[in-house]
C-alpha positions in Angstrom: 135.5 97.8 51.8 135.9 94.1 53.0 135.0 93.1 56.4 138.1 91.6 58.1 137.7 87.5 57.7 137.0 85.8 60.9 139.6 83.6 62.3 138.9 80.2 61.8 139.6 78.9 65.3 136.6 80.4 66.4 134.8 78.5 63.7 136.4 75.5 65.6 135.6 76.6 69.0 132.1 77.4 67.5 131.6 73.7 65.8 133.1 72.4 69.1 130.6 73.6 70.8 127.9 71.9 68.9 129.5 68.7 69.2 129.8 69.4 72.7 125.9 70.0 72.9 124.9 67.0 71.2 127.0 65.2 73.4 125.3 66.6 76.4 122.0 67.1 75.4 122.0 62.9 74.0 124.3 61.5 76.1 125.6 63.0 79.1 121.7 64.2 80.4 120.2 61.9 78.7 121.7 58.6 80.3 120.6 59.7 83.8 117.0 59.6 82.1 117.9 56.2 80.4 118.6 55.2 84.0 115.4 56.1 85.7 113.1 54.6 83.1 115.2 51.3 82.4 115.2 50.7 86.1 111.6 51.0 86.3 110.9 49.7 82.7 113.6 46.5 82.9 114.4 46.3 86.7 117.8 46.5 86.6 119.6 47.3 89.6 121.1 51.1 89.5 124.4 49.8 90.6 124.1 47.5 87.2 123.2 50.9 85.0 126.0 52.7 86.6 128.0 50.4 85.2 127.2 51.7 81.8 128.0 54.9 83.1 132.0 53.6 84.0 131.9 52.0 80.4 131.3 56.0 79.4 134.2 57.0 81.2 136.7 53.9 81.7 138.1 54.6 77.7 139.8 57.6 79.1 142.1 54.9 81.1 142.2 52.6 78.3 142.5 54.8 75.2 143.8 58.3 76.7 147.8 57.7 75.9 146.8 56.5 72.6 144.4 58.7 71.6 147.2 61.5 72.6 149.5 59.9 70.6 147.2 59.7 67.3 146.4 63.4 67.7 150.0 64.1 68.0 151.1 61.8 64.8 147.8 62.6 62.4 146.1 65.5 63.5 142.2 65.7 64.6 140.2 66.0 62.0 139.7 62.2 60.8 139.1 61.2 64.2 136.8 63.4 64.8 134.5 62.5 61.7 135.4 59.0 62.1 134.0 59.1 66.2 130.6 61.2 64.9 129.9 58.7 62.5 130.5 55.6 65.0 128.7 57.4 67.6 125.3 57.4 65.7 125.7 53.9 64.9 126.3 53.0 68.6 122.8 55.1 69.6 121.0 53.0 66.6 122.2 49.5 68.6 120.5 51.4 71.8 117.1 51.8 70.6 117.2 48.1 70.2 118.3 46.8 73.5 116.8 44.0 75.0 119.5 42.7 77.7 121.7 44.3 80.2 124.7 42.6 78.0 123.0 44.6 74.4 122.7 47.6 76.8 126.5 47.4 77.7 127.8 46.7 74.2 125.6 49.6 73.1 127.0 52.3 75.3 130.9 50.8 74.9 130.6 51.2 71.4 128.9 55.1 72.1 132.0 55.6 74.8 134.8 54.8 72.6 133.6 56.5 69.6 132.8 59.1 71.7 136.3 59.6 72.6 137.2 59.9 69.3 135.4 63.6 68.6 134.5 64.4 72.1 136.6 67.3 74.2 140.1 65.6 74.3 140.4 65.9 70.4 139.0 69.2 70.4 140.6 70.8 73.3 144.3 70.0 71.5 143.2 71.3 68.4 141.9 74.6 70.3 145.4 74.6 72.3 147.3 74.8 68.8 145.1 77.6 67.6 144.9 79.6 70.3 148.0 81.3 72.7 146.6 84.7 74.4 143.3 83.4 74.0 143.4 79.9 74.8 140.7 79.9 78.1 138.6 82.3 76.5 138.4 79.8 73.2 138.3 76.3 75.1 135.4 78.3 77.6 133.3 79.4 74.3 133.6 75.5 73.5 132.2 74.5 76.9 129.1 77.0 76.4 127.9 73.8 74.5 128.2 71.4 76.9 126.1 73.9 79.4 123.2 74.5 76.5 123.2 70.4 76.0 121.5 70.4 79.3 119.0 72.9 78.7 117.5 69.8 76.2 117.2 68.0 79.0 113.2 68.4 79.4 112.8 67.5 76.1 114.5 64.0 76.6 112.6 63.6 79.6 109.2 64.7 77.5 110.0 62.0 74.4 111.0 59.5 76.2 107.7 59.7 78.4 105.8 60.1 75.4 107.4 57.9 72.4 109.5 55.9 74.5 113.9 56.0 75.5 113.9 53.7 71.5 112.7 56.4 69.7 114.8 58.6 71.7 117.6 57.0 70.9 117.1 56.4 67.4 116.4 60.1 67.0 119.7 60.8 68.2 121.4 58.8 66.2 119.8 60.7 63.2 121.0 63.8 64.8 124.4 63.0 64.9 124.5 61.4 61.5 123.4 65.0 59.8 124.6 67.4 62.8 127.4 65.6 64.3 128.8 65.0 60.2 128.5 68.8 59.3 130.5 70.3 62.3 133.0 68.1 62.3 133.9 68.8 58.7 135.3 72.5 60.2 138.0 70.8 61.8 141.4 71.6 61.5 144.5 70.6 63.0 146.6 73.7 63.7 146.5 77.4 61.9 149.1 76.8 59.1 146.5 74.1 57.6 144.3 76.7 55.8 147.2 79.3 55.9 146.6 81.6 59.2 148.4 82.3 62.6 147.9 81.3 66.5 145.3 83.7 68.0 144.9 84.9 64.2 147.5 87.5 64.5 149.9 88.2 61.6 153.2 87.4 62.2 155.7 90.9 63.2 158.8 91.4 61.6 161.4 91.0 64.4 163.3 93.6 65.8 166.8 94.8 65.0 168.9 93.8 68.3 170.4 96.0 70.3 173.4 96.1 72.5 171.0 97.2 75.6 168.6 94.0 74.6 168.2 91.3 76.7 167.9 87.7 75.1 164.4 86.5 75.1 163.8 83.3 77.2 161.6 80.7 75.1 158.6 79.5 76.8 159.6 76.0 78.9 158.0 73.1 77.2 158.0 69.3 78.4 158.1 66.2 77.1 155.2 63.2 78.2 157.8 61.4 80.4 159.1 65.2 81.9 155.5 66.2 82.7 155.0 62.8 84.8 158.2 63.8 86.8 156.4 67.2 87.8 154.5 67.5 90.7 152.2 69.6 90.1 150.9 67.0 86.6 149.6 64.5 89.7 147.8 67.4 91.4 146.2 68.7 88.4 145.4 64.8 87.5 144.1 63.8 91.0 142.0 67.4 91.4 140.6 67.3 88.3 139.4 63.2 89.0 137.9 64.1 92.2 135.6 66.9 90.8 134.0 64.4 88.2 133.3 62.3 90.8 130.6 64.8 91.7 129.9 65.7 88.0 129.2 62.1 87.0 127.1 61.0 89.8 125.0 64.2 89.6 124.9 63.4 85.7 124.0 59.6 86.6 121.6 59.8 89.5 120.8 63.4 89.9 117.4 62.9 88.4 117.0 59.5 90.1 117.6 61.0 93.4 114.7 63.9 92.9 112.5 61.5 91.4 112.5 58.5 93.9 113.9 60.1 97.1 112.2 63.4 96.8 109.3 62.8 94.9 109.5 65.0 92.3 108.1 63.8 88.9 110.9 62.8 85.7 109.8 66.8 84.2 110.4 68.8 87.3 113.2 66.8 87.7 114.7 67.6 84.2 113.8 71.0 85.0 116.1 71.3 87.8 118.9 69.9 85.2 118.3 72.4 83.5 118.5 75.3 85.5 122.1 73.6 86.7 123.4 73.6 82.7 121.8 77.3 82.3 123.8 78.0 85.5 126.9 76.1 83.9 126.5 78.4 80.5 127.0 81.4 82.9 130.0 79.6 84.7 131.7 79.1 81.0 130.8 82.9 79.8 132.4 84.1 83.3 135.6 81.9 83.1 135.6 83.2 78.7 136.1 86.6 80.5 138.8 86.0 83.2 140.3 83.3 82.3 143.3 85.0 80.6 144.0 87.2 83.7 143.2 85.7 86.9 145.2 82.2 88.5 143.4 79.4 87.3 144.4 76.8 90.2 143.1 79.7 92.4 139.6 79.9 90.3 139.9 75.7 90.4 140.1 75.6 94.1 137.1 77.8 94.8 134.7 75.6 92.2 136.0 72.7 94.2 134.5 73.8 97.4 130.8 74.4 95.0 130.8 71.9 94.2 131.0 70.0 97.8 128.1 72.9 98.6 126.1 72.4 96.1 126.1 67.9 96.3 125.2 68.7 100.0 122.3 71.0 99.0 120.9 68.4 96.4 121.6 65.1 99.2 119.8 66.9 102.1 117.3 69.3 100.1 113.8 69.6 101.6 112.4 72.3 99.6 112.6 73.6 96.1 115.1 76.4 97.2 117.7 74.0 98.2 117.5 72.4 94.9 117.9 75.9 93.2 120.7 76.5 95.2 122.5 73.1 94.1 121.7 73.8 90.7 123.4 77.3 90.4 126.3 76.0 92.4 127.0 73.0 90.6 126.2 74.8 87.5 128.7 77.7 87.8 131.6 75.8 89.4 131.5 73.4 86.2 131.3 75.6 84.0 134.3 77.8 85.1 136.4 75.1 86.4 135.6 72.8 83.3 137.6 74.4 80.4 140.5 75.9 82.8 141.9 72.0 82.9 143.2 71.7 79.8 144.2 75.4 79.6 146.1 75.0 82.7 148.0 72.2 81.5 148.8 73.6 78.2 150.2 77.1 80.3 151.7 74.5 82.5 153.6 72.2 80.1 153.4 73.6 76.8 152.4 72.3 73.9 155.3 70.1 72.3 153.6 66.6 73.7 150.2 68.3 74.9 148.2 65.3 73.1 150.3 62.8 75.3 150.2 64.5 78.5 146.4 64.6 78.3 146.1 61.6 77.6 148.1 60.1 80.6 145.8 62.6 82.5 143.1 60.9 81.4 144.0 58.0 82.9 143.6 59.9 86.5 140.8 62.1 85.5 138.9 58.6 84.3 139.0 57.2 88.0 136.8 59.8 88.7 134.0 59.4 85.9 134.1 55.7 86.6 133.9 55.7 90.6 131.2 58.7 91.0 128.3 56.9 89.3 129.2 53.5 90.8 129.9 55.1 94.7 126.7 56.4 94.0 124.6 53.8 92.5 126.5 51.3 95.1 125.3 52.8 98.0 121.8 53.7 96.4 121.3 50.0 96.3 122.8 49.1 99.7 121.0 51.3 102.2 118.2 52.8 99.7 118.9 55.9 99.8 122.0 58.3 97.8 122.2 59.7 101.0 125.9 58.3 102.4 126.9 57.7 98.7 126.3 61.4 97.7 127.9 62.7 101.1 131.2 61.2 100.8 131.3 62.1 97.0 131.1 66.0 98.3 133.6 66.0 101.1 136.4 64.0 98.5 135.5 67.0 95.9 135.7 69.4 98.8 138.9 68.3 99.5 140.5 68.5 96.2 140.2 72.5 96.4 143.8 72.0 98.2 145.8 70.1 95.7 144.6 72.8 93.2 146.0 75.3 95.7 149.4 73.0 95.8 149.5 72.8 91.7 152.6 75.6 91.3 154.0 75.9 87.7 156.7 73.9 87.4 160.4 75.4 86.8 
């Protein structure tokens, strides 16, 4: 007797989740390490290296529409080996920086290529595959993006002892071999290697009956219907004021602990990683009610953990506090994290899905771009992340009620 042949989405979810880790573990950790030891190595301003941090995030404005377009006309899978592929070239041009300008060319060339096989691609391809399923799958994805941080000592450890060039020329190995092999299990939608959404066989239809009520189809909308909605601006502007905590915590986090708290670049990274362990358990909790509870409920409450937990890491005086932000911050991303593409995929279907994210990413990128420079801006001005970090919380705080607003549209 056979054993029953696992749906390929999960392969997909699986291999997104690995590109999701390196992704984390190299880049998204990593660069707030990058940022403490250039600063001290180089000099460079943090406001000049958060700047870097907005080239990481300002291709969502740029290239969201058309990236939503390309996945829409060709499908996922050449982009996604194309952007692994450019993504280890762009961390070979890193270990050899020797300006700001080299620095900046380096990690635009990492951000766009990035785009091209990091969780836009992937999340469409997991909304085609998925139906019943589809916040349990794009959650499972997310687990990598928690584990990437538990690497996060590691970076700290190789770039103390070997240098930030050998880290990044060892990443750039990594996602030549790594990076290459997962995105090889790509696939657009089910039909491509002959199975079904949610990998259940089709059911023969039932003979109607006089008694029968005609089924209503599942409302779907077009890119310029979705922009007429309400509740696409509320997801879009919710959704772009919680990265403005995730980015800044990403960017500075460690800089914060290590020059404003005094805690070395390892206990630092250790904190980090107790937030991305914490944001593993946040994804594996969402994987399990995802499918039944209201997600714009669930988003609100991560919302107001995430304004708890920035507070906790800006004012912390003890080792507890920093725990405290850590678990926090951790679980809230991890739960709310996946639910945003789910919830616009329940919300608007899935007829222009690549489009409508993509315009979404033009609001969602304001937020990636103006955490890390609020941040680092402030950092600079008064020498302390003290005000920057405080107003970062209370705008995330507030988003909790446009979630709350974000109704289903008719």
């Amino acid at each position: 007797m056979t054993s029953p042949k696992l749906f390929h989405g999960w392969r997909i979810a699986a291999a997104g989740a690995g590109i999701q880790f390196l992704q984390a573990a190299l880049l998204m950790q990593a660069f707030g390490a990058y940022v403490a030891v250039l600063s001290a190595e180089r000099g460079w301003s943090k406001t000049a290296l958060s700047g870097g941090a907005a080239l990481l995030s300002i291709e969502g404005a740029v290239l969201g529409p058309l990236l939503g377009w390309l996945v829409d006309r060709f499908g996922p899978r050449i982009m996604v080996r194309t952007g692994v592929l450019l993504v280890a070239l762009g961390f070979f041009f890193l270990s050899f920086t020797d300006s700001l300008g080299h620095f900046y060319g380096a990690i635009m060339m990492i951000a766009i290529s990035n785009s091209f096989c990091g969780y836009f691609p992937l999340s469409i391809t997991l909304v085609h595959w998925f139906h019943r399923r589809r916040a349990r799958a794009l959650s499972l994805m997310g687990i990598g993006l928690a584990a990437g941080g538990v690497a996060a000592p590691v970076v700290g450890w190789i770039m103390e002892a070997w240098g930030w060039r050998t880290m990044a020329l060892l990443s750039a190995a990594l996602w030549l071999v790594c990076g290459s092999l997962l995105a090889a299990v790509v696939r657009g939608r089910p039909e491509d290697v002959g199975e079904t959404v949610d990998g259940v066989p089709p059911t023969p239809a039932a003979a109607p009956t006089a008694s029968a009520a005609p089924a209503t189809p599942h409302r779907t909308f077009t890119a310029r219907e979705a922009l007429r909605t309400r509740a696409f601006w509320l997801l879009g502007v919710g959704h772009a004021l919680a990265l403005l905590v995730v980015t800044a915590v990403n960017v500075h986090a460690i800089s914060h602990m290590k020059e404003g708290l005094g805690y070395s670049l390892p206990q630092a990274s250790v904190v980090i990683t107790l937030m991305t362990l914490s944001q593993g358990a946040g994804v594996l909790f969402g994987a399990a009610v995802g499918d039944r509870w209201d997600k714009r409920y669930v988003a609100a409450a991560c919302m107001l953990a995430h304004m708890l937990g920035l507070l906790l890491l800006t004012y912390a005086v003890n080792p507890m506090m920093l725990g405290a932000f850590a678990v926090l911050h951790g679980v809230a991303w991890g739960v709310r994290g996946p639910f945003m593409q789910a919830l616009r995929a329940d919300y608007f279907g899935l007829q222009s899905i690549g489009m409508i994210l993509g315009l979404s990413a033009i609001l969602v990128s304001m937020g990636q771009i103006g955490g890390p420079l609020v941040a680092g801006g402030f950092a600079d001005l008064t020498g302390s992340y003290r005000l920057g970090f405080t107003l970062l919380a209370l705008m995330a705080g507030s988003g909790s009620v446009l979630f709350l607003l974000a109704r289903k549209p008719a």
